[in-house]
Backbone bond lengths (Angstrom), bond angles and torsions (degrees), N, CA, C in turn:
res aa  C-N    CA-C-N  psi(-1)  N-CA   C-N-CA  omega(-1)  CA-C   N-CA-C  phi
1 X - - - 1.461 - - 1.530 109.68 -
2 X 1.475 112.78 133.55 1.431 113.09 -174.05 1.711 94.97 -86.69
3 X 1.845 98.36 179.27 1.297 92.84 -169.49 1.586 110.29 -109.17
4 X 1.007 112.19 134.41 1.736 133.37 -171.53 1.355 119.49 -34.94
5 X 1.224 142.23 96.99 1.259 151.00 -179.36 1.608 108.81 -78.64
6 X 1.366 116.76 134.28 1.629 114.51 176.07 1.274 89.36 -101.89
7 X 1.099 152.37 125.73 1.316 160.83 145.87 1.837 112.87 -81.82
8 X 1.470 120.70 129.82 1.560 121.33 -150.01 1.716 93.26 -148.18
9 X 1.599 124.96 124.99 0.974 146.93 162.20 1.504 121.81 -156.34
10 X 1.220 113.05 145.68 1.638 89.99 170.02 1.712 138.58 -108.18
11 X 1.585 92.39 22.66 1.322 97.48 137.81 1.259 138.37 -111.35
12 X 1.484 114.68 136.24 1.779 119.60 -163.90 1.467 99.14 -46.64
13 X 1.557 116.19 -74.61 1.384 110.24 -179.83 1.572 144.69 -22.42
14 X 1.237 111.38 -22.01 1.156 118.27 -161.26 1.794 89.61 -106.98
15 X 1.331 105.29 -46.92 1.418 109.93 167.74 1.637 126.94 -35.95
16 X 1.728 93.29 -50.47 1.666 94.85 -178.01 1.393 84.13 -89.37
17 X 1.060 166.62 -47.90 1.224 141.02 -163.03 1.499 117.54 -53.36
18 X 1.556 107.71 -45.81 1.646 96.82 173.71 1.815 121.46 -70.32
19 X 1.454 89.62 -30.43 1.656 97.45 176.08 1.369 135.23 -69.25
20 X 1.693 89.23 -8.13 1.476 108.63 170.84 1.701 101.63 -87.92
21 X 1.005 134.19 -50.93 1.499 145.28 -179.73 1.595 102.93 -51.06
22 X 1.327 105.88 -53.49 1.716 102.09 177.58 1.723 122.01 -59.79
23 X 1.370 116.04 -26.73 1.097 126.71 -158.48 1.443 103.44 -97.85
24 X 1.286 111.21 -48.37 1.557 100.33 148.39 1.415 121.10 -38.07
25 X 0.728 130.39 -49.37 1.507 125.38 -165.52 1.906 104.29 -94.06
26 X 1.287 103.25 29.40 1.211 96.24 -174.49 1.439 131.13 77.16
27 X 1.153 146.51 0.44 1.609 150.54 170.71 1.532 115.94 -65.40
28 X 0.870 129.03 120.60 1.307 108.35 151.28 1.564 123.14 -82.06
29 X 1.201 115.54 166.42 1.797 121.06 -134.02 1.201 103.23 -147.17
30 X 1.856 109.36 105.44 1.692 104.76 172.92 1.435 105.83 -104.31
31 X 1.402 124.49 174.38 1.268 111.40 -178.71 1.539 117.05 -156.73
32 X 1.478 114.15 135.55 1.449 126.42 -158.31 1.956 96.11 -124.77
33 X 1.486 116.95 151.85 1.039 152.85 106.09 1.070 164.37 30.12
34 X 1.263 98.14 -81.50 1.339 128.42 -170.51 1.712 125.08 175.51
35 X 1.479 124.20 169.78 1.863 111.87 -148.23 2.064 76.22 -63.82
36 X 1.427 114.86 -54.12 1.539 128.47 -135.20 1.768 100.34 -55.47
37 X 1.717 98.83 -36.44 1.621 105.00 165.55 1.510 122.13 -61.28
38 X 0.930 116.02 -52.74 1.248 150.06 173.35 2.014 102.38 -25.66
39 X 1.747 101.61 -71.16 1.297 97.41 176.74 1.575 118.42 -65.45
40 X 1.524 117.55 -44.08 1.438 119.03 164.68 1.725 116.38 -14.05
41 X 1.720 81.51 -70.12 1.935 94.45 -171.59 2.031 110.37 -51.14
42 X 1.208 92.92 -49.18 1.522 85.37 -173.31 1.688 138.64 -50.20
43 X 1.479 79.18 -22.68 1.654 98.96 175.97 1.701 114.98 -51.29
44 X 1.542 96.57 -11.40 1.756 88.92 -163.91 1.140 90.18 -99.92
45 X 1.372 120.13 139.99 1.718 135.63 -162.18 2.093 88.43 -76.53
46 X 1.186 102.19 -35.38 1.876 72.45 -165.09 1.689 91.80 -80.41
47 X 1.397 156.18 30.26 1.659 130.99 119.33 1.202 103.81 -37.39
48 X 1.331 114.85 137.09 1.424 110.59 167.78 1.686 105.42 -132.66
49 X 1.794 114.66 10.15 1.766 115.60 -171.19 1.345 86.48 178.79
50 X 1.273 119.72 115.27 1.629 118.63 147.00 1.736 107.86 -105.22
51 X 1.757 92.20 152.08 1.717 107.14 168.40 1.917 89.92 -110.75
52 X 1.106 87.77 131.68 1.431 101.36 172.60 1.671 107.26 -131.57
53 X 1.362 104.85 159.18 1.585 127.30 -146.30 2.100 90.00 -110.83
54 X 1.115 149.90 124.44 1.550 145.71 154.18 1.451 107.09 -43.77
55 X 1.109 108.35 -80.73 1.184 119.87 -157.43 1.896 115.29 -62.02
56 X 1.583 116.90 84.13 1.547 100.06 -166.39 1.635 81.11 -150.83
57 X 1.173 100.24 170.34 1.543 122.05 173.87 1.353 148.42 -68.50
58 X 1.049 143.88 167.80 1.294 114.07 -176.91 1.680 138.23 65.84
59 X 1.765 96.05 -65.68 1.473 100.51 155.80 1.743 98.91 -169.41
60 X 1.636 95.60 143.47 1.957 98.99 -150.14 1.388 79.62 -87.14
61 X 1.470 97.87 -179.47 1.512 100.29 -157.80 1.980 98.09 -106.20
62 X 1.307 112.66 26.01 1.422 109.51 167.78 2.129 105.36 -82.54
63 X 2.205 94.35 -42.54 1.326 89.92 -169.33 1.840 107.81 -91.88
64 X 2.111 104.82 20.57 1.242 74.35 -179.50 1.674 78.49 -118.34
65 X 1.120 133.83 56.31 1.518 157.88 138.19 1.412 107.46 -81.04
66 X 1.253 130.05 -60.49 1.600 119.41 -150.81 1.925 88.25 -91.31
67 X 1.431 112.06 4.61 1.940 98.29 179.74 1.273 85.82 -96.84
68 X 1.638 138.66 -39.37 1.422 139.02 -172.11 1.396 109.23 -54.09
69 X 1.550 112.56 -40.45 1.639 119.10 -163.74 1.650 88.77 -74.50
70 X 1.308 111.17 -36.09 1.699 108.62 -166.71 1.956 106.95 -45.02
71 X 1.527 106.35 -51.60 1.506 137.25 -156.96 1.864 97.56 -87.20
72 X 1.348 110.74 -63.51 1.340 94.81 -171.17 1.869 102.63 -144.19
73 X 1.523 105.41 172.22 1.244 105.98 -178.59 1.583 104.95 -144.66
74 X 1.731 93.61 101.56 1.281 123.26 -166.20 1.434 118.62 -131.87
75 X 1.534 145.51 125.86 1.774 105.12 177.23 1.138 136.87 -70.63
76 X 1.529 93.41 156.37 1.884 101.48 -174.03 1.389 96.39 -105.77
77 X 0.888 131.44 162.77 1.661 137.18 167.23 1.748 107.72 -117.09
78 X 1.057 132.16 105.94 1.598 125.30 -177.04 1.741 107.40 -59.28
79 X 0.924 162.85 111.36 1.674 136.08 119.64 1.176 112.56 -67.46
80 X 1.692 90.23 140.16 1.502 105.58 164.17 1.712 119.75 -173.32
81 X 1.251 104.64 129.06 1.584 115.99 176.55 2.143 111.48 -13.70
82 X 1.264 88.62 -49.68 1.574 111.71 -151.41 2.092 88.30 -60.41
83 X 1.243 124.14 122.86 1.419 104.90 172.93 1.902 119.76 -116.56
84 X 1.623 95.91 3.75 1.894 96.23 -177.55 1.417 98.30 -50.37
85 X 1.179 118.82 178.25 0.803 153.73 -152.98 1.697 99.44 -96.50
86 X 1.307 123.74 -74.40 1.369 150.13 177.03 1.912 100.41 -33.00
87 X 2.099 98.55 -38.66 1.596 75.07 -174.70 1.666 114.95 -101.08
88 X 1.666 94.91 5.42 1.693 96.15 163.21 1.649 114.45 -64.14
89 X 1.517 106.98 -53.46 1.542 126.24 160.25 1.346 88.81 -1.30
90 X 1.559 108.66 -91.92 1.216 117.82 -130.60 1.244 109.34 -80.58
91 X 1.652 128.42 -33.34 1.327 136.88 160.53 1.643 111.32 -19.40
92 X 1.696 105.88 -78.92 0.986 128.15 172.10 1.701 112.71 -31.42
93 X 1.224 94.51 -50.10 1.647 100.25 -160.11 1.755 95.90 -82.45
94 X 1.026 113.66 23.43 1.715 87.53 -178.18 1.828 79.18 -138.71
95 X 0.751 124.98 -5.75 2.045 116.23 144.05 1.521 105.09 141.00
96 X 1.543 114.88 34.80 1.686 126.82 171.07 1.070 101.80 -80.47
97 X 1.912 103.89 139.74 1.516 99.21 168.61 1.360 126.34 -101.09
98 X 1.756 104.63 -2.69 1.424 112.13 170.40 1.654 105.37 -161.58
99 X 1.267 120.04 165.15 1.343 126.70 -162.70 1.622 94.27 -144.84
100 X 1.604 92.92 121.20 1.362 100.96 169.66 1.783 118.43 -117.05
101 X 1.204 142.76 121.50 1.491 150.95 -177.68 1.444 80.64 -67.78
102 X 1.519 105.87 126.59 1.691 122.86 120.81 1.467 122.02 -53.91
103 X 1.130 103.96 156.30 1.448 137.92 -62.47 1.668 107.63 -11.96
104 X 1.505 98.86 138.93 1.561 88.91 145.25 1.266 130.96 -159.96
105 X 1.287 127.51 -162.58 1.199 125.87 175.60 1.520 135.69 -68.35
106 X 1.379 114.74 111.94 1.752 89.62 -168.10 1.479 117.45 -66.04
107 X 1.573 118.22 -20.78 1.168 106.69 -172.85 1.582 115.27 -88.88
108 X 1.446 102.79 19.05 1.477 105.33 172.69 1.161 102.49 -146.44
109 X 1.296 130.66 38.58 1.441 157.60 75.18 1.573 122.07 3.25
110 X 1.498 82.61 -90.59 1.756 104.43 175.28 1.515 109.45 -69.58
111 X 0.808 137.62 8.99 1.586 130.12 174.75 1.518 108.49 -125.53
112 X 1.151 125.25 -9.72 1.483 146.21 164.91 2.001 90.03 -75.94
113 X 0.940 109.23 -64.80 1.620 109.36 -177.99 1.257 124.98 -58.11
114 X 1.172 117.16 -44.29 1.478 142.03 156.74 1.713 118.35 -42.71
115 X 1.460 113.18 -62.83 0.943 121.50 134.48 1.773 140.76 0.03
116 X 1.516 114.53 -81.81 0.954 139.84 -178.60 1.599 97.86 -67.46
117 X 1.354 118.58 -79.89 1.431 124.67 171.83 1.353 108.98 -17.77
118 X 1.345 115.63 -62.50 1.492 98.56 -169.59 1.764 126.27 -78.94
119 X 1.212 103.69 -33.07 1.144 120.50 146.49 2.119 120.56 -19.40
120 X 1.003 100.92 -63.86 1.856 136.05 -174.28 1.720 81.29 -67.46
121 X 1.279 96.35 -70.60 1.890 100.71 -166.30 1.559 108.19 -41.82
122 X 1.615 106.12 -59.46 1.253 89.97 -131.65 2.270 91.08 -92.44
123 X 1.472 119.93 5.91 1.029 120.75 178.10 1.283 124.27 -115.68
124 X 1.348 106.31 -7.80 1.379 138.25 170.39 1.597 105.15 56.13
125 X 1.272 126.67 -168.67 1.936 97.55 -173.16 1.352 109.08 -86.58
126 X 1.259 88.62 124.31 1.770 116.48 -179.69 1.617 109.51 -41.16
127 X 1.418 114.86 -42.92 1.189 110.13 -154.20 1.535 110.13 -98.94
128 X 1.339 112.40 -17.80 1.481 113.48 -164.44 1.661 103.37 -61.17
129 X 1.498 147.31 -70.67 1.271 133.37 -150.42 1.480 106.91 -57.12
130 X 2.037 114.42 -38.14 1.452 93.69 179.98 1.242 119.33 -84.92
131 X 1.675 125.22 15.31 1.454 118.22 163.72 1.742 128.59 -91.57
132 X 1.835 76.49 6.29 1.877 86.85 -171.00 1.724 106.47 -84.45
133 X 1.840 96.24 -29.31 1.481 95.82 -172.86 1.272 110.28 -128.41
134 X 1.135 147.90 -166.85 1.680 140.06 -157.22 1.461 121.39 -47.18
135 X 1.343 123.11 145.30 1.269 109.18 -159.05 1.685 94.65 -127.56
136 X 1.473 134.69 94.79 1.383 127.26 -169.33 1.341 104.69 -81.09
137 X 1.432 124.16 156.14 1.366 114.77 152.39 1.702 80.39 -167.59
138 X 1.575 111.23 109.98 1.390 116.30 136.69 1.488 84.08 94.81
139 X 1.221 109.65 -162.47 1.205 130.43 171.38 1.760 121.20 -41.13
140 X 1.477 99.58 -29.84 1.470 110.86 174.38 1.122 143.40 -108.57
141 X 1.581 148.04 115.94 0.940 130.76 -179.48 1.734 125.34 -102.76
142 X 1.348 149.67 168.62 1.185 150.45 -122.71 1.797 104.78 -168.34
143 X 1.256 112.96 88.68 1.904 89.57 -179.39 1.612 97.40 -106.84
144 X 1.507 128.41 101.55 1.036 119.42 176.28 1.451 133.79 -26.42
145 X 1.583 100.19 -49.91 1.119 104.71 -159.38 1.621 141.87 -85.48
146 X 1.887 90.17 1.81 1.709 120.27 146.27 1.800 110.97 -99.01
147 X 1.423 127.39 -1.45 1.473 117.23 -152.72 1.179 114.71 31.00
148 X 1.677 99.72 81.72 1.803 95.15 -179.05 1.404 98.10 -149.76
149 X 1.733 117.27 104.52 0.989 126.25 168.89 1.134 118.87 -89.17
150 X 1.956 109.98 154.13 1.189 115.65 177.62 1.574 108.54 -137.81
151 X 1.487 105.51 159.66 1.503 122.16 -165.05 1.578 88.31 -130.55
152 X 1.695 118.48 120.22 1.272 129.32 157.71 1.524 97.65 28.12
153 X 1.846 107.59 51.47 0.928 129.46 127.24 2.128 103.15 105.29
154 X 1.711 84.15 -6.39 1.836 83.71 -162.11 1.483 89.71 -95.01
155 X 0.883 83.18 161.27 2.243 95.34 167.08 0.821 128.33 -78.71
156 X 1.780 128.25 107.71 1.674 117.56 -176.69 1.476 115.32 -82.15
157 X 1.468 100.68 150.13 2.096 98.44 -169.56 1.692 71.90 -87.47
158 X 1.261 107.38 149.85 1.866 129.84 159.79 1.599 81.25 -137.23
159 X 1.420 92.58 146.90 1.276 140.29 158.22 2.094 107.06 -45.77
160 X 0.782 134.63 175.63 1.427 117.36 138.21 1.663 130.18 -71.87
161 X 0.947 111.40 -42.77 1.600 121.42 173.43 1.425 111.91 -42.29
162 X 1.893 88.14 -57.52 1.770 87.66 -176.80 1.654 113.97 -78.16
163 X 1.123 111.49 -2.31 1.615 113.71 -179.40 1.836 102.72 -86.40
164 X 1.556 124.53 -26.10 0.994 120.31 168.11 1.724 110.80 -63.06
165 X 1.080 107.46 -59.54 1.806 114.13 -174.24 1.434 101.99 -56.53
166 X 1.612 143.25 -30.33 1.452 133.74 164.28 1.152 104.28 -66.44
167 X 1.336 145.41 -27.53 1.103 146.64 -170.19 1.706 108.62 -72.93
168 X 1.258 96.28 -66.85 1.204 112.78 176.37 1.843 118.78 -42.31
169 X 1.439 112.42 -47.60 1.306 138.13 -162.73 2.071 90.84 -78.58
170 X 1.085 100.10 -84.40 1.615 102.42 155.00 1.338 146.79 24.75
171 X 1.590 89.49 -60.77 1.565 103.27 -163.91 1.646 94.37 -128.73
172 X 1.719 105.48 8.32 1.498 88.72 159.34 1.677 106.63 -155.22
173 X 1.718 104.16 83.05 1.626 117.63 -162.96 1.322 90.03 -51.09
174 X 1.390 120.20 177.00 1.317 134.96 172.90 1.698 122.10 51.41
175 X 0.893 83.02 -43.33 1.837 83.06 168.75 1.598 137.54 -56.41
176 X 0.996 116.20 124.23 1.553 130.12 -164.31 1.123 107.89 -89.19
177 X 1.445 122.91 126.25 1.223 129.51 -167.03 1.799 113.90 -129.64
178 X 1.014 124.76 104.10 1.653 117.92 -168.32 1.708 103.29 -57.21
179 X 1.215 112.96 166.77 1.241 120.38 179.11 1.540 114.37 -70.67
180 X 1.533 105.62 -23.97 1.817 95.44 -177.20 1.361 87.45 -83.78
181 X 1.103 158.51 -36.87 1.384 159.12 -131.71 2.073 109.75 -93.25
182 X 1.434 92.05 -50.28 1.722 105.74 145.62 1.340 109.13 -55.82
183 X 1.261 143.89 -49.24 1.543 122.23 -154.14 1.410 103.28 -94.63
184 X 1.437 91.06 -28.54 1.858 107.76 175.51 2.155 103.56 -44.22
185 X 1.139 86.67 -69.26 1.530 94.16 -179.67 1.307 118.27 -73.52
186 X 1.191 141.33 -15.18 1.418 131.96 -161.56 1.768 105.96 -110.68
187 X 1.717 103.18 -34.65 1.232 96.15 177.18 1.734 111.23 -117.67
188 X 1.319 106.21 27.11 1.208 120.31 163.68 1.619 106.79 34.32
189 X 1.672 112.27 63.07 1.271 108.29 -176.15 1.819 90.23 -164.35
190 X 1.571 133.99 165.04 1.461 126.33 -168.01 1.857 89.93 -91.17
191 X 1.123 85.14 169.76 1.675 109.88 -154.70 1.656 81.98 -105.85
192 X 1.151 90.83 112.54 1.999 113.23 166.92 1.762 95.36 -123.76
193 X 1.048 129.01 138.47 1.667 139.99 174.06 1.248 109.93 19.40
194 X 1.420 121.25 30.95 1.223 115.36 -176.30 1.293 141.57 -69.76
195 X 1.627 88.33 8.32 2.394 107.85 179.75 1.177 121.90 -49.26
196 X 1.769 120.85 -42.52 1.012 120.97 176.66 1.637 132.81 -86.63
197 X 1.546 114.00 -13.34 1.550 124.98 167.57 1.268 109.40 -72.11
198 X 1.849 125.97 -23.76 1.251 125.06 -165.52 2.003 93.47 -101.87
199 X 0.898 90.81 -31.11 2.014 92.88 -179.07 1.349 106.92 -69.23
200 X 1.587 118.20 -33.62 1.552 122.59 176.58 1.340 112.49 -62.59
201 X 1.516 123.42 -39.85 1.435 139.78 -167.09 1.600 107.66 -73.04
202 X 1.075 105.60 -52.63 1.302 127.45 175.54 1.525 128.77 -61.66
203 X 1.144 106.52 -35.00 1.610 135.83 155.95 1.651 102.83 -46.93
204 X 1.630 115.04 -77.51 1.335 124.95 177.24 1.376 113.80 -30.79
205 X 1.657 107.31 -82.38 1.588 122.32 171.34 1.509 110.16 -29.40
206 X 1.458 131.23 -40.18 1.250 125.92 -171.67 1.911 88.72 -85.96
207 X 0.967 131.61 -62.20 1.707 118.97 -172.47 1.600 126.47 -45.54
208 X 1.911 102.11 -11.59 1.494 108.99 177.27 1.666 110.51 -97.90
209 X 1.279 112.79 -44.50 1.498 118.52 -175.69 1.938 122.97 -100.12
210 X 1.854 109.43 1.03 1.279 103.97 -179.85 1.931 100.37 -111.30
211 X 1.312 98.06 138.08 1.823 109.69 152.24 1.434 95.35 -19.74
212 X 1.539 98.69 -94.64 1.676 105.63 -163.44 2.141 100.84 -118.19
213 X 1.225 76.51 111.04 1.479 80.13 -173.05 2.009 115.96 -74.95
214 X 1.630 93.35 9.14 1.905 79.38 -172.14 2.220 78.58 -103.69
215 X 1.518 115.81 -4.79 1.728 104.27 161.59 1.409 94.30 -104.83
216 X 1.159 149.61 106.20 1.507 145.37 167.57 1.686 96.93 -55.60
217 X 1.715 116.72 146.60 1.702 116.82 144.59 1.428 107.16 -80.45
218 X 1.855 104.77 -44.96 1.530 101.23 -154.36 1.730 121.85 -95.62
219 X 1.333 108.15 -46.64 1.310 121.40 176.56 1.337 116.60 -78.86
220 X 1.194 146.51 84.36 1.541 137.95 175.13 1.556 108.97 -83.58
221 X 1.161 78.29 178.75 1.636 110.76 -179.46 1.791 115.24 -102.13
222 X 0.974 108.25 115.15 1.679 89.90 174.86 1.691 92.25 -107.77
223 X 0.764 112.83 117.94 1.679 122.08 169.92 1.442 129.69 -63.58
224 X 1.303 97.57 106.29 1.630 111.75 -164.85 1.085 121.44 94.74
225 X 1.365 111.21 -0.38 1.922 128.03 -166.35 1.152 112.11 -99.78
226 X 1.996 111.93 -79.50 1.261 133.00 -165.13 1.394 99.62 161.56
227 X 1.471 110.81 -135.81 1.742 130.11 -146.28 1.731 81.37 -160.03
228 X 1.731 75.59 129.53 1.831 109.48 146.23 0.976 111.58 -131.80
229 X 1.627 96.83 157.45 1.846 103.44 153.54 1.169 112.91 -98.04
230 X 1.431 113.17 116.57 1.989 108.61 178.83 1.421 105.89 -67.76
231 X 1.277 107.16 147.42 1.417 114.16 154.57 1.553 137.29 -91.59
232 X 1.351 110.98 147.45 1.490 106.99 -162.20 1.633 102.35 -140.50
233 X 1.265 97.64 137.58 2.259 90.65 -178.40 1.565 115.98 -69.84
């Protein structure tokens, strides 16, 4: 038995069309909606790869990516109409493991899936043991499992708030996170104007752990986006 793909858009058609393509090839085939379905489904350990659709209702399937990354770490495959370049970027960059343009090919579809699967199989998730125990990057290191950061080796005091957003930032380098999406998670409450409580926070965190915090190394800015933490060897 192959392993179960949730496939997520919110049009049916396009849904059974891919779910018809998977099933041929042997998959079994769950099927979502919308982002809010979308996270529901994943919860069930036999998903083992969703293709999810951006553009959907309720909640698009970029921000119902960063609730999936929250729960599990499995591949997603992005589709989507949109093909610049800038919005593969960002797909990618907010925790996709592959991006496919509509229209496309099913048989490079299925080998995009194929792909990924084995990938997942045969390395199982890459990242989990070194996120269990110290996490270096650069000048700084991160041990989750006291929240106890360090700067060229000393201990930074954070606040709690700001020890949530290192946390958060942390355990997922490179990844772009919008500002409601930070406040979403950190202060566990819905994101009303929340740009400037998360730019204030972020401000701080950068005045304890950067050289020169008005050039950041670690925390950037993606403009118009959100916040990463870059990574550095």
């Amino acid at each position: 038995m192959n392993e179960c793909i949730l496939v997520v858009d919110d049009d049916p058609e396009i849904v059974n069309a891919i779910a018809i393509t998977l099933e041929r090839e042997g998959y079994p085939v769950r099927r979502a909606y919308d982002g809010l379905q979308a996270v529901d489904e994943c919860l069930d350990p036999a998903v083992k790869l969703i293709l999810i659709d951006v553009m959907m209702p309720r909640l698009d399937g970029l921000s119902a990516l960063l609730r999936i990354r929250e729960r599990r770490n499995l591949p997603v495959i992005v589709l989507s109409a949109k093909s610049e370049d800038t919005d593969k970027i960002l797909g990618l960059s907010m925790g996709a493991d592959d991006y496919v343009t509509k229209p496309y090919n099913p048989q490079e579809l299925i080998a995009r899936v194929r792909s990924q699967l084995r990938r997942y199989t045969s390395l199982g998730d890459i990242n989990a043991e070194g996120r269990q125990g110290l996490l270096v990057n650069g000048r700084l290191s991160y041990d989750p499992a006291g929240r106890i950061l360090r700067a060229d080796g000393d201990e930074v005091k954070l606040t709690p708030t700001e020890s949530k957003i290192v946390d958060l930032l942390f355990r997922h380098p490179g990844q772009i996170f919008p500002a409601e999406e930070i406040y979403r998670r950190v202060w566990n409450e819905d994101a009303f104007s929340c740009e400037n409580t998360v730019m204030v926070h972020i401000r701080r965190i950068r005045e304890k752990i950067e050289l020169n915090p008005k050039e950041p190394d670690y925390i950037k800015v993606v403009w118009g986006i959100g916040y990463k933490l870059e990574q550095h060897g």
